[in-house]
C-alpha positions as CSV (number, residue, x, y, z in Angstrom):
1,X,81.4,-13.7,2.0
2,X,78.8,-15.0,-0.2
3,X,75.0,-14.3,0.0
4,X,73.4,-16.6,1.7
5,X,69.7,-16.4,0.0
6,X,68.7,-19.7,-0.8
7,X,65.9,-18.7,-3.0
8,X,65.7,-17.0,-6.3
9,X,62.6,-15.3,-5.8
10,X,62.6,-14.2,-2.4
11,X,65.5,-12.8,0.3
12,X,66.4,-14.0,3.8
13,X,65.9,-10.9,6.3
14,X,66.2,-10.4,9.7
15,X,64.4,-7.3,11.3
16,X,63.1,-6.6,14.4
17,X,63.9,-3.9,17.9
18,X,66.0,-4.5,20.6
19,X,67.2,-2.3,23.8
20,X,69.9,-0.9,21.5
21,X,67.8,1.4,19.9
22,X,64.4,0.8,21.3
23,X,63.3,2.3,24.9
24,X,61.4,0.1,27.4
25,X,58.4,2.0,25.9
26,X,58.4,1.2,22.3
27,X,59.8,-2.4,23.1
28,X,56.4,-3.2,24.7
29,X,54.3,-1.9,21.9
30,X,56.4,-4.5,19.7
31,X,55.9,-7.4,22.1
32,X,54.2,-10.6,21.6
33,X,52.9,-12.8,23.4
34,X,52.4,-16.3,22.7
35,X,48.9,-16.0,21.6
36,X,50.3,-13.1,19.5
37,X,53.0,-14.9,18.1
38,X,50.6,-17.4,17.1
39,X,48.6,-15.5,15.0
40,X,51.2,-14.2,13.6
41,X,52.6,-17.5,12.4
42,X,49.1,-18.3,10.8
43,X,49.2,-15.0,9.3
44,X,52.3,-15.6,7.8
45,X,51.1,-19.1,6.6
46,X,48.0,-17.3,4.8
47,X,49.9,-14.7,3.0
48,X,52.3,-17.5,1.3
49,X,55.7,-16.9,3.4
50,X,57.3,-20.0,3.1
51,X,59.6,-19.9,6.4
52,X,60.1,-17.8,8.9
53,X,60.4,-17.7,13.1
54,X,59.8,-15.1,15.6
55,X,60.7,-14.3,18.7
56,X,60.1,-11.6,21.6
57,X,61.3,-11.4,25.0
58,X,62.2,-8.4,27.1
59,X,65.5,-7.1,25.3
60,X,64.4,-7.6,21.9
61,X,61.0,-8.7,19.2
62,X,62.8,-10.0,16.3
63,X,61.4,-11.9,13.0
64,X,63.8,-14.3,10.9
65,X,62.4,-15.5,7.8
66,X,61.7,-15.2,3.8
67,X,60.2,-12.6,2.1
68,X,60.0,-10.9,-1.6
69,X,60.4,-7.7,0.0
70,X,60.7,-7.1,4.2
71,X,57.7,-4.8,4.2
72,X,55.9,-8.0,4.1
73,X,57.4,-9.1,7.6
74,X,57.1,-5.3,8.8
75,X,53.3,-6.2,7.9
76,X,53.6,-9.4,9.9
77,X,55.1,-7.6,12.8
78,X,52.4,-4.2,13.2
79,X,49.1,-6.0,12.5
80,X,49.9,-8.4,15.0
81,X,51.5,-6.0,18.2
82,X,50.5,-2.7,19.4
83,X,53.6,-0.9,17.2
84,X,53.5,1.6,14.4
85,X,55.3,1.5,11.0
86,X,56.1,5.1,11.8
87,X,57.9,3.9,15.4
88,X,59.2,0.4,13.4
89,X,60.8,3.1,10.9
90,X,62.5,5.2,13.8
91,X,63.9,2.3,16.4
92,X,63.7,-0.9,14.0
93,X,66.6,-2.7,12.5
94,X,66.7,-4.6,8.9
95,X,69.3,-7.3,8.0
96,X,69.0,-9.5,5.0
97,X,71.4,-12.4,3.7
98,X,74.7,-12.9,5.1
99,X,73.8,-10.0,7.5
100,X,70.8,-11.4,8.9
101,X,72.6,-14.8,9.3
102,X,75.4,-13.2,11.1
103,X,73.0,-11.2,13.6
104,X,71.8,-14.3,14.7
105,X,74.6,-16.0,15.2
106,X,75.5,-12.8,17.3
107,X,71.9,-12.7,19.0
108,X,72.3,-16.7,19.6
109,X,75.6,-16.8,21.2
110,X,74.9,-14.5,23.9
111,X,77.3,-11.4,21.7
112,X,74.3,-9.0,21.1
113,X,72.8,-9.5,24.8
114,X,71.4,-6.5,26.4
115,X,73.9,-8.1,29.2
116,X,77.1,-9.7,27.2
117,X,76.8,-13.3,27.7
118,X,73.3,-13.9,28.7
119,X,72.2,-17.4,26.7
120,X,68.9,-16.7,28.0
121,X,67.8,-15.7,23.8
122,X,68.8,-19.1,22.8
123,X,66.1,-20.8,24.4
124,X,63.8,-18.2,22.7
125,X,64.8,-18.7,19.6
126,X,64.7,-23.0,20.0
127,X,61.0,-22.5,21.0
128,X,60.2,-20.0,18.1
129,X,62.0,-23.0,16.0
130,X,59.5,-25.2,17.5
131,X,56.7,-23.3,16.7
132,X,57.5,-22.6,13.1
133,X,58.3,-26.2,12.4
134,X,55.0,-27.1,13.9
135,X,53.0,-24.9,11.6
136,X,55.4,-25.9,8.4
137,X,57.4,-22.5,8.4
138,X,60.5,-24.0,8.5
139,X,62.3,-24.2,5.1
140,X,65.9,-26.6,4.5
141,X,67.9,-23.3,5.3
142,X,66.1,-22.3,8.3
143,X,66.2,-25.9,9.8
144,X,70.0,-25.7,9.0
145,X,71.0,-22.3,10.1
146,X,69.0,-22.6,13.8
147,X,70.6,-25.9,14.3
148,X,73.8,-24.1,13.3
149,X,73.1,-21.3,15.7
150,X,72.5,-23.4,18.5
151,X,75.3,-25.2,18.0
152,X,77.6,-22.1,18.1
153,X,75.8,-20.9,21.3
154,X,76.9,-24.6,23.1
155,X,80.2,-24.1,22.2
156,X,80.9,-20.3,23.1
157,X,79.6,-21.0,26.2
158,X,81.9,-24.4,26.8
159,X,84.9,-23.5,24.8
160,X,85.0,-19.7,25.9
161,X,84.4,-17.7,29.7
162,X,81.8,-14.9,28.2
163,X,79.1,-16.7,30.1
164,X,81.6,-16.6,33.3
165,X,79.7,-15.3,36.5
166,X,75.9,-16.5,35.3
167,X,75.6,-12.9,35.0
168,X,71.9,-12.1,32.9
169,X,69.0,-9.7,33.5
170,X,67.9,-12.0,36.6
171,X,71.3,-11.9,38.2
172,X,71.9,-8.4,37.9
173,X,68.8,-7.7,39.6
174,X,69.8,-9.6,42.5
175,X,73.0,-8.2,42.8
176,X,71.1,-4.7,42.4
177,X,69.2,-5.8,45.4
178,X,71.8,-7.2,47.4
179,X,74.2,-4.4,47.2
180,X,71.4,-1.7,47.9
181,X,69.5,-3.5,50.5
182,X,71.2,-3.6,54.0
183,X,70.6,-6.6,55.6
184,X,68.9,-8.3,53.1
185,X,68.6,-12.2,54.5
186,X,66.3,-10.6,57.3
187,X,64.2,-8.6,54.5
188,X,60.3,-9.5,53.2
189,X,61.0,-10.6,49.7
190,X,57.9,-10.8,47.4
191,X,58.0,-12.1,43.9
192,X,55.4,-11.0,41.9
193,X,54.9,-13.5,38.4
194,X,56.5,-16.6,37.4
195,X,57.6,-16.7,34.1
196,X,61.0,-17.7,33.1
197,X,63.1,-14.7,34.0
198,X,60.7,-14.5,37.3
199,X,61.9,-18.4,38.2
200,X,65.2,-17.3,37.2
201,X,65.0,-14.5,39.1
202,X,64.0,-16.6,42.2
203,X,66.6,-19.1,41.9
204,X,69.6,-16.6,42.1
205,X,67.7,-15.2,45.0
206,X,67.3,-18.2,47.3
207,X,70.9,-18.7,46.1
208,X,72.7,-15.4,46.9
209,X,70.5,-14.2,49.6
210,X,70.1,-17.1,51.6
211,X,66.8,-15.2,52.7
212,X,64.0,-17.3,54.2
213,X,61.3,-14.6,53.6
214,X,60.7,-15.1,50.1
215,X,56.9,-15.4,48.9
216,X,55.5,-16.0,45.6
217,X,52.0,-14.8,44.0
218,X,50.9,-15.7,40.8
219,X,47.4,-15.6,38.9
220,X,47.8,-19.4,38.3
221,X,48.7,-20.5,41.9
222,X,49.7,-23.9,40.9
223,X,52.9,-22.7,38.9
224,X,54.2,-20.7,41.7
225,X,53.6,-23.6,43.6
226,X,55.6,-26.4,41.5
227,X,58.5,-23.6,41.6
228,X,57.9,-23.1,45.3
229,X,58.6,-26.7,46.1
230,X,61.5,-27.0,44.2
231,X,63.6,-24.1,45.9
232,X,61.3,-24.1,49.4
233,X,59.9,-20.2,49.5
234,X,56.4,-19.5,50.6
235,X,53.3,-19.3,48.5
236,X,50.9,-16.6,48.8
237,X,47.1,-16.6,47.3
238,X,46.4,-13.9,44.5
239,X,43.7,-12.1,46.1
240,X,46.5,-11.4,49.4
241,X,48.3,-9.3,46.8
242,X,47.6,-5.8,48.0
243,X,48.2,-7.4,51.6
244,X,51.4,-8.7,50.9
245,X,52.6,-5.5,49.3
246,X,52.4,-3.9,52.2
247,X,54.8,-6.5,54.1
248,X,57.7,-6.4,51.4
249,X,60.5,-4.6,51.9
250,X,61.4,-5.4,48.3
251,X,59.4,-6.3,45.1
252,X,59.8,-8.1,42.3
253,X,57.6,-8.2,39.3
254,X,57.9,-10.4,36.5
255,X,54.3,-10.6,35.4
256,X,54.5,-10.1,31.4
257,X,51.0,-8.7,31.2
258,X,50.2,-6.3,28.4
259,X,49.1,-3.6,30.9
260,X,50.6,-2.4,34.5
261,X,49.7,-5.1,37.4
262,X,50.9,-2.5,39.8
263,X,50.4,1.1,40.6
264,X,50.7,3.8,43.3
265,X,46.7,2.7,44.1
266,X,47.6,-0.9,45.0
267,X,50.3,1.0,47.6
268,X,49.5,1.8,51.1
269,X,52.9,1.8,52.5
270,X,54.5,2.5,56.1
271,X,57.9,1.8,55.2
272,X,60.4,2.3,52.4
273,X,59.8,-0.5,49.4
274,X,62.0,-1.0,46.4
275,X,60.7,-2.5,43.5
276,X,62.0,-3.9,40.2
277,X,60.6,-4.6,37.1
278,X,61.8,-6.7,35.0
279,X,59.2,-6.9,32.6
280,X,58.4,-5.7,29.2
281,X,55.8,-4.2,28.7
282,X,56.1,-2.1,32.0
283,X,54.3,-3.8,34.4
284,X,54.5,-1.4,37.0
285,X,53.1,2.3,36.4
286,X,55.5,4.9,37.1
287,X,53.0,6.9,39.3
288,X,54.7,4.3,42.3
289,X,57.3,6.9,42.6
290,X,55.4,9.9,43.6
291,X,54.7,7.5,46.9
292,X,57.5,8.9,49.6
293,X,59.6,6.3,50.4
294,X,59.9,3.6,46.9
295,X,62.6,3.4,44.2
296,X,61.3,1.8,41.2
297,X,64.4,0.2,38.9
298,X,63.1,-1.4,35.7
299,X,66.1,-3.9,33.9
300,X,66.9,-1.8,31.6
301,X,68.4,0.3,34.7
302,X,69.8,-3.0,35.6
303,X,71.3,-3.5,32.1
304,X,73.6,-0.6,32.7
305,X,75.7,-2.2,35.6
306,X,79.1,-3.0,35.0
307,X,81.7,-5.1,37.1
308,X,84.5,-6.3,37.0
309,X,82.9,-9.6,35.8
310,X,81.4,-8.3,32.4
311,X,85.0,-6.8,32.1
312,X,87.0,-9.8,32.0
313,X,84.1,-11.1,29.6
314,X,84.7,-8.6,27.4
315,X,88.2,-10.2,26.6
316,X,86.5,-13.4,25.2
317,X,84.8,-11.8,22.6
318,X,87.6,-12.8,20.0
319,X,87.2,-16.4,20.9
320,X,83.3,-16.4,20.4
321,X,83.8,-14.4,17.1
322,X,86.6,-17.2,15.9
323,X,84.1,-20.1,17.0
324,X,81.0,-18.3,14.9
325,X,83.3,-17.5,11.9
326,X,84.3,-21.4,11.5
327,X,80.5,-22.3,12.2
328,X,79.4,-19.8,9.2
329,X,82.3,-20.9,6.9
330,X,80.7,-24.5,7.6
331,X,76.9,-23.2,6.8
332,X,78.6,-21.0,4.2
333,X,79.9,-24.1,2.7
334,X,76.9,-26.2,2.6
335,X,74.6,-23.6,1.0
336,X,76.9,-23.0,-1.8
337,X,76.9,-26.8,-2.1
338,X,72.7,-26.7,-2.2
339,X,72.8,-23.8,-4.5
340,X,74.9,-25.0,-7.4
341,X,73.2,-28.4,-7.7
342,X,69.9,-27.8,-9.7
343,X,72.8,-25.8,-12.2
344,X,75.0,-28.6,-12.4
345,X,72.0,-31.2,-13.0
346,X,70.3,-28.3,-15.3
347,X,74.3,-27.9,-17.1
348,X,74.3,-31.7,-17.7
349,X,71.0,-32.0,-18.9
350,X,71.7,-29.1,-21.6
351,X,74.6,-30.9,-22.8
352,X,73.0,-34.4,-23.2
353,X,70.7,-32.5,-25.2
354,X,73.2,-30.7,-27.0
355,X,75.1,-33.9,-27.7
356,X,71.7,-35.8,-28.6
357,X,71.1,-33.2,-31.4
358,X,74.7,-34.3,-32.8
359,X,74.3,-37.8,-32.6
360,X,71.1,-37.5,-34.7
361,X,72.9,-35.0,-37.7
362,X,76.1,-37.1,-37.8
363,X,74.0,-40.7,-38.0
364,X,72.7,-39.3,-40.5
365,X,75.8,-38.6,-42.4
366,X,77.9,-41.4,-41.1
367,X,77.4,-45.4,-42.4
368,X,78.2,-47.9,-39.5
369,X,77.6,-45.1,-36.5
370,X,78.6,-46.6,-33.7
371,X,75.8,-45.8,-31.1
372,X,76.8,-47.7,-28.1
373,X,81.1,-46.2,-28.5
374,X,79.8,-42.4,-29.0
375,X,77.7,-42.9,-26.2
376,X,80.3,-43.9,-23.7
377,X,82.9,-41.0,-24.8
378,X,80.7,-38.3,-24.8
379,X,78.9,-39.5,-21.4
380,X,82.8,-39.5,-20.1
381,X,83.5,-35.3,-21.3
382,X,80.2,-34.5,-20.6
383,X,81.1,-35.8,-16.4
384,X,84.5,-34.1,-16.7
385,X,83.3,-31.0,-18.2
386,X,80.3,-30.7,-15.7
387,X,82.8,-31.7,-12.5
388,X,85.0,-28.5,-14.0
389,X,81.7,-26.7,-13.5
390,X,81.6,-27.8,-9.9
391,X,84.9,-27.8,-8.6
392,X,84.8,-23.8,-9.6
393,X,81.6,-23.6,-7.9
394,X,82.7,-25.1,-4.6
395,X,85.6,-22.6,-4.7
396,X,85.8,-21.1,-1.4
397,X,87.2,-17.8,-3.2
398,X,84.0,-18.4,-6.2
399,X,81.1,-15.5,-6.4
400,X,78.6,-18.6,-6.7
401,X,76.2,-16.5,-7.5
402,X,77.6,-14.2,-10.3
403,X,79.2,-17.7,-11.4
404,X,75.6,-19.6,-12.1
405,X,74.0,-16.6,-13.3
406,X,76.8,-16.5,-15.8
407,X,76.5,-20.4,-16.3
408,X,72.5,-20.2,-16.8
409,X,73.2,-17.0,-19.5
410,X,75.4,-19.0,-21.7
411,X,74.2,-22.8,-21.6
412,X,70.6,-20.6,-21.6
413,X,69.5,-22.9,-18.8
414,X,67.3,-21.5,-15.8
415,X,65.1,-18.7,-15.6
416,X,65.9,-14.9,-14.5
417,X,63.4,-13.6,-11.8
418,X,60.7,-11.1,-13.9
419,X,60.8,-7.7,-12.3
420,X,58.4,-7.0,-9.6
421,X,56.6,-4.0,-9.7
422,X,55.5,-2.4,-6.3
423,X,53.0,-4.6,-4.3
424,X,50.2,-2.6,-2.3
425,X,52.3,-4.0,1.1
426,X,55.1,-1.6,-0.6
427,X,52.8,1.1,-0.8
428,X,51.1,0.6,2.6
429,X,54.3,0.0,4.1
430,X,57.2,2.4,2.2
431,X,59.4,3.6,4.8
432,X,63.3,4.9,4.5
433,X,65.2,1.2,4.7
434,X,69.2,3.0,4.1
């Protein structure tokens, strides 16, 4: 398939960590949060990148964009979370071109999920879209290949059953919960944060439990309580926290706070407690379990639970892979289209000229030339010989870019890239990319 850089002078990459190859740990050093992602899209603004988005959420911290060379983004990434560019080297992933396009398809449809299915990543990447256009980071090809993205995630999850069972991080912790806590509907249920996979998280467990003792605490009291009066659980004041720890029978933290909310000091427990975090960074300390009587499970336990459900999903893979391949054809399709213009235009252009310095020799030569007559015919072969030009280059089976590079050689149009030599990023940054 054909590269799909749109730029002569710099290279699309993808790079990032994910639960594939990066523990709970290193995820968290990686993470940003929105303040972080902020800066780093100013950042990015000030050292001249011209597009790019980022995301992070607890599976994955991922950066899409343009760049001469990807230690720039590395740069980005390190300066702006609490990661090395020795840990980046040793769990980090780098994609560039028609790879980078095809992880996010992959990442956007749900295919690359720490959980197969779970859309929950598309929403991340439509906000990081959001952000980037608001600050200007959002070239033609970005704008075209999110939209692109999205639209492949909306129809693998209506055309296809991979998204079957709502299963995501959020539901497998309740059915963690459900089928290791006996008699859960009669259990103290405390939810500890409300971000988005802590509403989630709440809504499959008013759902599945049909438990009536379910309380909320957050540090901003009024969001717990607009999700509290939406699904009817209790409310609970942040300073009760060590209290109400003490009641649950299980715990649920969803906090997303750089640093543990909960440890074995805020514990004083007569009874067993299970707890899960489903947070990254860890946001509880893993001194809990040296307290008789907890089980901590953080969701990258939960990530390992297989049933029959992700089975069967497993089946539709083919079907999402068919509906992304006609999807990237279609993108495939319209860059090629964007690429070969400014060569046709430039192709034309050298052959007016070229047919400009003829007219002038042979008027010279030639009594009677007929201005107006030479005009028309050579305007006629220049459009057919240019349209030849195109029709190859719109050639699903066409190496566009070996064809305009050859095109730009011989017509001498255009202007090769000079060679770069190493940039002090490169030489702050040089790490093993094969």
């Amino acid at each position: 398939m054909e590269n799909f850089n749109m730029s002569r002078s710099s290279t699309f990459y993808a790079l990032g960590l994910s639960y594939k190859k990066a523990d709970a740990v290193i995820r968290g050093k990686f993470s940003l949060d929105a303040k972080a992602q902020s800066y780093l899209l100013l950042q990015a603004k000030a050292d001249g990148i011209e597009s790019l988005i980022v995301t992070s959420t607890c599976n994955r911290t991922e950066i899409y964009g343009f760049a001469h060379h990807p230690y720039e983004l590395i740069k980005l990434l390190c300066e702006n979370s609490n990661g090395s560019v020795e840990e980046f080297q040793q769990a980090a992933y780098i994609y560039k071109n028609e790879e980078a396009v095809s992880h996010m398809f992959r990442v956007g449809t749900g295919l690359d999920s720490q959980i197969l299915g779970d859309f929950e990543i598309i929403s991340q990447i439509k906000t990081a879209f959001s952000n980037s256009k608001r600050e200007g980071l959002v070239n033609t090809f970005l704008d075209r290949l999110v939209n692109t993205v999205i639209q492949a995630s909306k129809k693998v999850k209506t055309e296809t059953k991979i998204s079957s069972g709502a299963t995501s991080v959020s539901f497998a912790s309740v059915q963690y919960i459900i089928r290791n806590v006996a008699d859960i509907g009669n259990k103290n249920i405390l939810l500890f944060g409300t971000g988005k996979i802590g509403r989630n998280t709440c809504e499959n467990l008013v759902k599945h439990t049909k438990n009536s003792h379910i309380a909320l605490i957050n540090r901003t009291k009024n969001k717990a309580e607009l999700l509290a009066g939406k699904l009817n659980v209790i409310v609970k004041d942040y300073a009760d926290l060590k209290q109400e720890l003490q009641q649950a029978d299980v715990l649920v933290v969803a906090t997303g706070a750089q640093n543990p909310t909960i440890d074995k000091t805020s514990l004083a427990l007569q009874k067993p407690l299970l707890i899960l975090d489903l947070s990254i960074p860890r946001n509880v300390d893993t001194n809990v379990e040296e307290i008789s009587g907890v089980t901590l499970i953080h969701l990258d336990d939960l990530s390992q639970i297989t049933d029959d459900t992700l089975e069967k999903r497993k089946q539709h893979i083919p079907a999402a892979e068919a509906i992304i391949d006609d999807l990237k054809l279609e993108l495939n399709t319209w860059v090629n289209g964007r690429k070969c213009a400014p060569t046709i235009h430039a192709l034309k252009s050298k052959l007016n000229d070229i047919v400009s310095a003829e007219f002038a020799f042979q008027k010279k030569k030639t009594t009677h030339f007929d201005d107006a007559q030479m005009d028309l015919i050579s305007s006629r072969i220049i459009q057919k010989l240019t349209n030849h030009f195109a029709s190859h280059l719109k050639n699903e089976n066409t190496s566009v870019d070996q064809s305009i590079e050859f095109i730009e050689k011989v017509f001498q149009i255009g202007q090769l890239a000079p060679n770069k030599a190493s940039s002090p990023i490169e030489e702050k940054y040089k790490i093993n990319l094969s």
